[in-house]
C-alpha positions in Angstrom: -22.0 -28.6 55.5 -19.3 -27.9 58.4 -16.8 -25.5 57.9 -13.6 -28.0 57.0 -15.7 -29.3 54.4 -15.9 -25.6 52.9 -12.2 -25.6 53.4 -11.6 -28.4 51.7 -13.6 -27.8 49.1 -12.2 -24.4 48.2 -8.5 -26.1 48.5 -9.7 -28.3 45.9 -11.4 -25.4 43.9 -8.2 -23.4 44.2 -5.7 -26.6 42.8 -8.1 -27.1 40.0 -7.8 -23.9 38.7 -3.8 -23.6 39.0 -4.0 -27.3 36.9 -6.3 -25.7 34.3 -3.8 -23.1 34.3 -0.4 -25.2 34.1 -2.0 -27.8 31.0 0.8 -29.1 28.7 2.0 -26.0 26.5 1.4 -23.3 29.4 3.9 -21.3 31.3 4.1 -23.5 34.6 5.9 -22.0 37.4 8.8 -24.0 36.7 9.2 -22.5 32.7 8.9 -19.3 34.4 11.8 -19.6 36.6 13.6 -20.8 33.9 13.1 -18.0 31.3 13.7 -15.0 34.2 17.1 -17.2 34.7 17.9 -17.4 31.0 17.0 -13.6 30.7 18.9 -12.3 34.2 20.7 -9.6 33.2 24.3 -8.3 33.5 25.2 -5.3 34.7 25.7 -4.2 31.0 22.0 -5.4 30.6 21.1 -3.2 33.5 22.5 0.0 32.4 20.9 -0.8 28.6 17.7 -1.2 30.5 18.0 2.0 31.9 18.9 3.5 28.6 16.1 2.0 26.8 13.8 3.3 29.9 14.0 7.4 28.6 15.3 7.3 24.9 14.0 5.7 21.9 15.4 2.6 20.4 16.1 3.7 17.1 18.4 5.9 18.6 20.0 3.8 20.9 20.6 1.4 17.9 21.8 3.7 15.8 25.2 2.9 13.8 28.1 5.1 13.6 27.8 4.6 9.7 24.1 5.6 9.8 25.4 9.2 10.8 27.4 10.4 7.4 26.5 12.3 5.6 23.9 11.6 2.1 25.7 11.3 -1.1 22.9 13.1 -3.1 24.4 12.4 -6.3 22.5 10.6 -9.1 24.2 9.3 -12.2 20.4 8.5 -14.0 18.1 11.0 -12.6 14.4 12.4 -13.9 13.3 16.1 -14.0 11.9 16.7 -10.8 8.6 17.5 -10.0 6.7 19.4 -7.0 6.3 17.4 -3.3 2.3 16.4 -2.5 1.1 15.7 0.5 -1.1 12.4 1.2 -1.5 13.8 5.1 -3.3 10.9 6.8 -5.0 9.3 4.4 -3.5 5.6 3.0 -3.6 7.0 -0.6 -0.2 6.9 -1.3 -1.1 4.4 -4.8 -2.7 6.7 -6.0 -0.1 10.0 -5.8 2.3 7.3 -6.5 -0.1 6.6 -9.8 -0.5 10.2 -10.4 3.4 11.6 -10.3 3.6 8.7 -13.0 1.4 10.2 -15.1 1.9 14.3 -14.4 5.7 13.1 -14.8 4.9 11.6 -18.6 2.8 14.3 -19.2 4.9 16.7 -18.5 7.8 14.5 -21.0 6.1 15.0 -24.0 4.3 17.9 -23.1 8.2 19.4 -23.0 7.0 22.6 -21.3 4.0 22.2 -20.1 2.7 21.0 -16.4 -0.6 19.2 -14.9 -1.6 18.8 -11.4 -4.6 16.1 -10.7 -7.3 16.4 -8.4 -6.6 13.6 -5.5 -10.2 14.0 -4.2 -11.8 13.3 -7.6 -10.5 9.8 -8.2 -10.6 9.1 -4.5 -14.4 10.1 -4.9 -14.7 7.0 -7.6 -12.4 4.4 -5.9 -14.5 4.5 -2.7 -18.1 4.5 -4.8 -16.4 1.7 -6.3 -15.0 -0.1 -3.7 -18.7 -0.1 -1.1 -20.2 -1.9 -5.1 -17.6 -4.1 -5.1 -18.3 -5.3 -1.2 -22.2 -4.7 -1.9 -21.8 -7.4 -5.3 -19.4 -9.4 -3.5 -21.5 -10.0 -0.1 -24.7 -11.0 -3.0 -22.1 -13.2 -4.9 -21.3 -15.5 -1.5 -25.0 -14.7 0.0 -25.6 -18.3 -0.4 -22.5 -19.3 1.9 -22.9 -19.0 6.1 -22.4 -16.2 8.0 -19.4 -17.5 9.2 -17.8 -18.7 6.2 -13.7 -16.9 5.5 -14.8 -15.4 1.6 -18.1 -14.1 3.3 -16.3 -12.5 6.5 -13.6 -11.2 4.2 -15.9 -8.5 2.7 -17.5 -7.7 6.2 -13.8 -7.3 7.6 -12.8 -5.4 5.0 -16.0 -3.0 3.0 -14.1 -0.4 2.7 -10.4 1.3 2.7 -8.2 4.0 1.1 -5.4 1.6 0.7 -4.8 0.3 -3.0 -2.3 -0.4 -5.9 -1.5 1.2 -9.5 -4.6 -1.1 -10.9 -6.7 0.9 -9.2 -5.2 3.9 -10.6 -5.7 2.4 -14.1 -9.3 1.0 -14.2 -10.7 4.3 -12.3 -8.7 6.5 -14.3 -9.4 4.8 -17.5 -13.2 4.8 -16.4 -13.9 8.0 -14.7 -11.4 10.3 -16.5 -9.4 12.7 -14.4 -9.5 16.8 -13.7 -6.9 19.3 -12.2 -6.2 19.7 -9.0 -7.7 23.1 -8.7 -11.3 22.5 -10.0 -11.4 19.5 -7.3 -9.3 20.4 -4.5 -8.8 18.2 -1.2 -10.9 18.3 1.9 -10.4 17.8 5.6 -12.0 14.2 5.0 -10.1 13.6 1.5 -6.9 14.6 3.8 -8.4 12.3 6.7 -10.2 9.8 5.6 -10.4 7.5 8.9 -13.8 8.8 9.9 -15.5 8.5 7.1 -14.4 5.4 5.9 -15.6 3.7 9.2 -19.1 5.7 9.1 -19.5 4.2 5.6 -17.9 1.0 6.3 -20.6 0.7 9.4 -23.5 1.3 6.4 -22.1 -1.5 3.9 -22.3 -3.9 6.8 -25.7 -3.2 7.4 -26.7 -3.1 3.7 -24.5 -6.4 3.4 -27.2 -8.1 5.9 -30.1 -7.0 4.2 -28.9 -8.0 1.1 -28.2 -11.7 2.1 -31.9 -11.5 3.8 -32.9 -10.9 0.2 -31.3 -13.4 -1.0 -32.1 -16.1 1.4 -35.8 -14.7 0.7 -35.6 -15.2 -3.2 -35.8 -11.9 -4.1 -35.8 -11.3 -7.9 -32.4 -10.6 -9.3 -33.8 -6.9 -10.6 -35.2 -6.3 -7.2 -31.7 -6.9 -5.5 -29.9 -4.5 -7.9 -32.6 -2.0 -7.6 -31.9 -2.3 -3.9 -27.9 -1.8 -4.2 -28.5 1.0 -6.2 -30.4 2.9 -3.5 -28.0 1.8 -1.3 -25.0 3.6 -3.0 -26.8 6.4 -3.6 -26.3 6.4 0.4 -22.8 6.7 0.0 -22.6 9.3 -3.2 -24.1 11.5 -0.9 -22.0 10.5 2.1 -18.8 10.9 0.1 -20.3 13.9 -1.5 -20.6 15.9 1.2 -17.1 14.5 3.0 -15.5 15.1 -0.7 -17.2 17.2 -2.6 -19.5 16.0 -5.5 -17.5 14.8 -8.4 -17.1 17.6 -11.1 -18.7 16.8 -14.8 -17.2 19.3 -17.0 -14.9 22.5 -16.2 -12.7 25.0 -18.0 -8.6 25.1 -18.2 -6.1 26.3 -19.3 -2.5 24.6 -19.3 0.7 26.1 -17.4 3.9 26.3 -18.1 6.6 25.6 -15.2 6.7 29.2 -14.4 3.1 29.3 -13.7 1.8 31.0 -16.6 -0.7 29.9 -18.5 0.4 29.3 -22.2 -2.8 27.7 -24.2 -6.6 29.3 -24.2 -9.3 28.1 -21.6 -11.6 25.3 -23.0 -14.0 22.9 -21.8 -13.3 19.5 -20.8 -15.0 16.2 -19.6 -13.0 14.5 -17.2 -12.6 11.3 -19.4 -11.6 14.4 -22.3 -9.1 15.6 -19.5 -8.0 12.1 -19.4 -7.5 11.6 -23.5 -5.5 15.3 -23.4 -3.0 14.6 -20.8 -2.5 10.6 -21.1 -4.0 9.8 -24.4 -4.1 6.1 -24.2 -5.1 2.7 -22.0 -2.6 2.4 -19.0 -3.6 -1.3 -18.8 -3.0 -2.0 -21.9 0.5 -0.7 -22.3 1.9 -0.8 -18.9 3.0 -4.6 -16.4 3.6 -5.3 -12.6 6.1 -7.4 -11.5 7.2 -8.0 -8.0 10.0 -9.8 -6.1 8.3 -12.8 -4.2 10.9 -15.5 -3.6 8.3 -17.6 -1.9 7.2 -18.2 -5.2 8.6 -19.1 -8.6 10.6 -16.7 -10.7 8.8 -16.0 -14.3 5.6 -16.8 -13.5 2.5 -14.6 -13.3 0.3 -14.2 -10.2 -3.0 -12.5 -9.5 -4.0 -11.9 -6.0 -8.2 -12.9 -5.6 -10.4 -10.1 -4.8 -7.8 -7.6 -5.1 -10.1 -4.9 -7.5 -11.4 -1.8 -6.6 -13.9 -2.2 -9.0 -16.5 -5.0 -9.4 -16.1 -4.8 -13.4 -12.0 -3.8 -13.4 -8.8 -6.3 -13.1 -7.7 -8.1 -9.6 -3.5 -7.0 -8.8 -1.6 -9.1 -11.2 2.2 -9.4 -11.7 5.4 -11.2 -13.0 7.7 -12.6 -10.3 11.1 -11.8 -11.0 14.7 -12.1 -9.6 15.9 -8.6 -8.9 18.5 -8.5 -11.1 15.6 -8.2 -14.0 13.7 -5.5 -11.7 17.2 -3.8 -12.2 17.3 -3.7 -15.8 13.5 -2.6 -15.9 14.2 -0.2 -14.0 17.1 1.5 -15.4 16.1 1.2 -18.5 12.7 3.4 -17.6 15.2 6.1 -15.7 17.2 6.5 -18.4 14.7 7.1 -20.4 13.7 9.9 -18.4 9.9 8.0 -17.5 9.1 7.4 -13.5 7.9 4.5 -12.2 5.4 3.1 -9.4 7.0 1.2 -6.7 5.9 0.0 -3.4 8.3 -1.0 -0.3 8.2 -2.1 3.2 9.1 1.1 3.8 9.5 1.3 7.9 12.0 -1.1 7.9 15.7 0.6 8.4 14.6 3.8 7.4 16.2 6.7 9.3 13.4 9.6 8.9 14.9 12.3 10.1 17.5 12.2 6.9 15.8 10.4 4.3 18.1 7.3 4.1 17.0 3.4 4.2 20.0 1.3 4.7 20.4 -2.4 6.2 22.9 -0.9 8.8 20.8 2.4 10.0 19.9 0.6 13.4 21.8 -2.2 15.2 18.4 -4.0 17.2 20.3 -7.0 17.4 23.5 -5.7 19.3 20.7 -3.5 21.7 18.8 -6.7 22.4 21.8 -9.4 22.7 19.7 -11.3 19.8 19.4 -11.6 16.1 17.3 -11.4 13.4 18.4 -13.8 10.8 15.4 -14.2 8.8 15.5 -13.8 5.0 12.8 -12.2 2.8 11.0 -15.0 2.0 10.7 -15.8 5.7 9.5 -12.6 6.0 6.8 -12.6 4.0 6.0 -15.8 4.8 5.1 -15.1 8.6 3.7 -11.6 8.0 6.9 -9.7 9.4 7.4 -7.6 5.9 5.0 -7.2 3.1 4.5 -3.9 0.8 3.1 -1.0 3.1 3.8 2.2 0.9 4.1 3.3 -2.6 7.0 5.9 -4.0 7.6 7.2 -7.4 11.1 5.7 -8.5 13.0 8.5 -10.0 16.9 8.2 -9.9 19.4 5.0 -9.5 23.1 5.6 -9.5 25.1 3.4 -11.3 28.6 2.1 -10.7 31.1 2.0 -13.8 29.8 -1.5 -14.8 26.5 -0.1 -15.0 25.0 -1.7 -11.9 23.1 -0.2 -9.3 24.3 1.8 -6.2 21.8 3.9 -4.9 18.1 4.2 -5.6 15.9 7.6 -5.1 12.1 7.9 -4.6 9.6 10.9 -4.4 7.3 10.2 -1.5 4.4 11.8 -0.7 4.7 12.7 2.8 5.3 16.6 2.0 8.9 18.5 1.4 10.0 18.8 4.5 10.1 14.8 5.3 13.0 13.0 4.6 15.7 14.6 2.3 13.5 17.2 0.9 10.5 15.2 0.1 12.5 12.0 -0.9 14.1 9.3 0.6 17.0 8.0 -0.6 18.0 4.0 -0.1 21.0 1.6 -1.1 21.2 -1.0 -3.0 20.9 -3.7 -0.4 18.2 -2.2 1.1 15.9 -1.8 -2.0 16.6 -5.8 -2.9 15.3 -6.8 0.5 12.4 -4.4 1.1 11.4 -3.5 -3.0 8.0 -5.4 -4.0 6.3 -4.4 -6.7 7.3 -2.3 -9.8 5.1 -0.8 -12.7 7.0 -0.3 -15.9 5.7 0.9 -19.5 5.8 -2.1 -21.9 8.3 -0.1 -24.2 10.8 -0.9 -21.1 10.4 -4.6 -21.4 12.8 -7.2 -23.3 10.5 -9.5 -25.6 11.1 -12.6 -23.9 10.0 -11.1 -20.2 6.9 -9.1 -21.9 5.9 -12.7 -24.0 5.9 -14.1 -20.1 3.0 -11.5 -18.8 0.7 -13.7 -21.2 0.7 -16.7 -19.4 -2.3 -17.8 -17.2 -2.1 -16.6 -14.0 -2.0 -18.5 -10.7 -4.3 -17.6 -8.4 -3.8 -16.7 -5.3 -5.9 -16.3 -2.4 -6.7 -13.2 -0.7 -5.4 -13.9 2.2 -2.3 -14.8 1.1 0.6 -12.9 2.7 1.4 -10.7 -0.3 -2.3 -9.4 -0.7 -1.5 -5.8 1.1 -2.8 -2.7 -0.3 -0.1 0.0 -0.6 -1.1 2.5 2.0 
């Protein structure tokens, strides 16, 4: 071969791969030009440029408005309680879960207090949640490798992230105990290591199970092996969180402090009968604001459990005008509630405040963002990323609602002194989901929570675990 046939031949190599390069649907040279003319900028462009360059965005597109000052008033507010601390962990469901309760508690208690142990129940949910990815993986063993319900569990074995049903079926099963005989740990405090170190093990016990069922392995001996599978885990959780306590002694506090009743001996599930005394599944409902879907129909989510034997995330859809009335109605009875939120849109950290006109992108970007919350949802922009414990709503002189304020768990020096405040139009467009004690529901929306559910699948874009 002379050399201008290697010429040629690389000339031709060369086209080939600028073709392969400039198929139908790529950016061809020509596109290109056209988006850098589209997007030349002005010379206020430039300077914005330069802006952007050293500053952050949020504060670049900050509003004037955003600056005033927080009307802290509340015209419907419940006592308050002390600030926890999630630190990085995505538990936030369940100290959302757990103000609920110490909050009731402490309403008919009248002057006593409770603090629960966040490692304990933690402890359960993720013993539960490597079962319930052990079972699953067995259920679909029969299905390839590659099949989307089979890599769902492989994606997913294991996470901190949950809702209030997970706060009810572990609670409900494994009881509960004080915060001081169970305190938290570096890994209960963060729990990114562990989960993947375990999360790595239910994989490779996931395999192995399929093998066994592919194999024909007896039913018995598959359950036999799961069980020495998870006692991998207790003892990896055990000695990340601490072994689960059994039985321990108390005494009750007052708000001061001060103990007021004598020490005695409780079981967690007698802890549990003491300071909540009956079935939160069976006397609380979830609805949620989903305008993708109907209104007044019930929805459960497939697969979202954190336990095998417990209840998938199930709720009433309703207009927000109803998650209004709900809502009050549980404030001004003095009884918190579990919410969830996208909570990073339009919030302004540094006071505490979520507002639709905090930040200004648009204006800083020469663009919009028109789309609505069902869009949003839709195409994955917004979904529910963090649960707060409703605990105040101000209310205009027709009795509708202003102002909403949740306790967060992010410590009490974040936001306005542990809380964050938001308005009214932001909490329609970023609220999702609502728990609210049956005593707080009208007759006709309660006789709607018995209808069959439709099921959705679980990777619908409203299956997000509150983090």
């Amino acid at each position: 071969m002379n050399n201008k046939m290697l010429i040629v031949g690389a000339l031709l190599a060369i086209s080939g791969s600028l073709n392969a390069q400039n198929k139908d649907g790529g950016i061809s040279s020509q596109m290109l030009q056209q988006i850098q003319q589209h997007s030349k900028q002005t010379t206020a462009e430039k300077a914005i440029s330069n802006a952007i360059a050293t500053n952050s965005i949020d504060e670049l597109a900050r509003t004037p408005q955003s600056r005033a000052e927080i009307d802290p008033y509340f015209s419907v507010e419940t006592p308050k309680q002390n600030i926890h601390n999630q630190k990085s962990s995505g538990r936030c469901w369940m100290f959302t879960g757990l103000n609920v309760l110490r909050g009731d508690f402490a309403l008919k208690s009248d002057s006593l207090t409770v603090e629960y142990s966040h490692a304990y129940l933690f402890f359960y949910d993720q013993l539960e949640k490597a079962n319930l990815m052990l079972q699953s993986v067995v259920d679909c063993a029969k299905k390839p490798i590659n099949d989307p319900e089979v890599q769902f569990f492989f994606k997913h074995p294991l996470n901190d992230g949950g809702t209030f049903t997970g706060v009810a079926d572990l609670a409900e099963k494994y009881g509960l105990v004080p915060k001081s005989v169970m305190p938290e740990t570096y890994s209960s405090e963060n729990s990114s290591r562990m989960s993947k170190l375990i999360s790595s093990k239910l994989r490779e016990y996931g395999l192995e199970l399929r093998k066994m069922v592919a194999a024909k392995a007896k039913p018995t001996q598959i359950q036999e092996r799961k069980t020495q599978m998870l006692a991998t885990v207790y003892k990896m959780l055990a000695l990340t969180l601490g072994e689960p306590v059994k039985s321990f002694e108390y005494a009750f506090k007052n708000k001061a402090g001060k103990a007021i009743t004598p020490v005695e001996t409780y079981t967690p599930k007698q802890f549990f009968d003491k300071t909540v005394g009956r079935s939160l599944n069976d006397n609380i409902i979830m609805v949620m604001n989903d305008p993708r879907n109907a209104y007044y129909k019930v929805y459960e989510v497939k697969h979202d459990r954190h336990t095998y034997d417990g209840h998938n995330w199930r709720y009433l859809n309703l207009p927000m005008e109803d998650i209004h009335k709900l809502a009050i109605a549980s404030l001004k009875a003095g009884h918190k509630m579990y919410t969830s939120y996208d909570v990073g849109k339009q919030l302004d950290r540094s006071k505490g405040y979520l507002d639709l006109n905090n930040f200004d992108y648009g204006s800083l970007f020469g663009t919009t963002f028109p789309m609505n919350k069902a869009d949003r949802i839709a195409t994955f922009d917004s979904g529910s990323t963090h649960a707060m414990t409703l605990t105040a709503v101000d209310l205009d002189a027709q009795g509708k609602p202003l102002k909403w304020k949740v306790e967060n768990s992010w410590g009490a020096d974040n936001g306005y002194k542990g809380y964050l405040i938001m308005s009214n139009a932001w909490f329609n467009e970023f609220f999702f989901r609502l728990v609210v004690d049956k005593q707080f529901v009208p007759a006709d929306i309660l006789k709607m929570t018995e209808q069959t559910p439709i099921m959705l699948p679980y990777d619908d874009p409203v299956f997000a675990d509150d983090l």
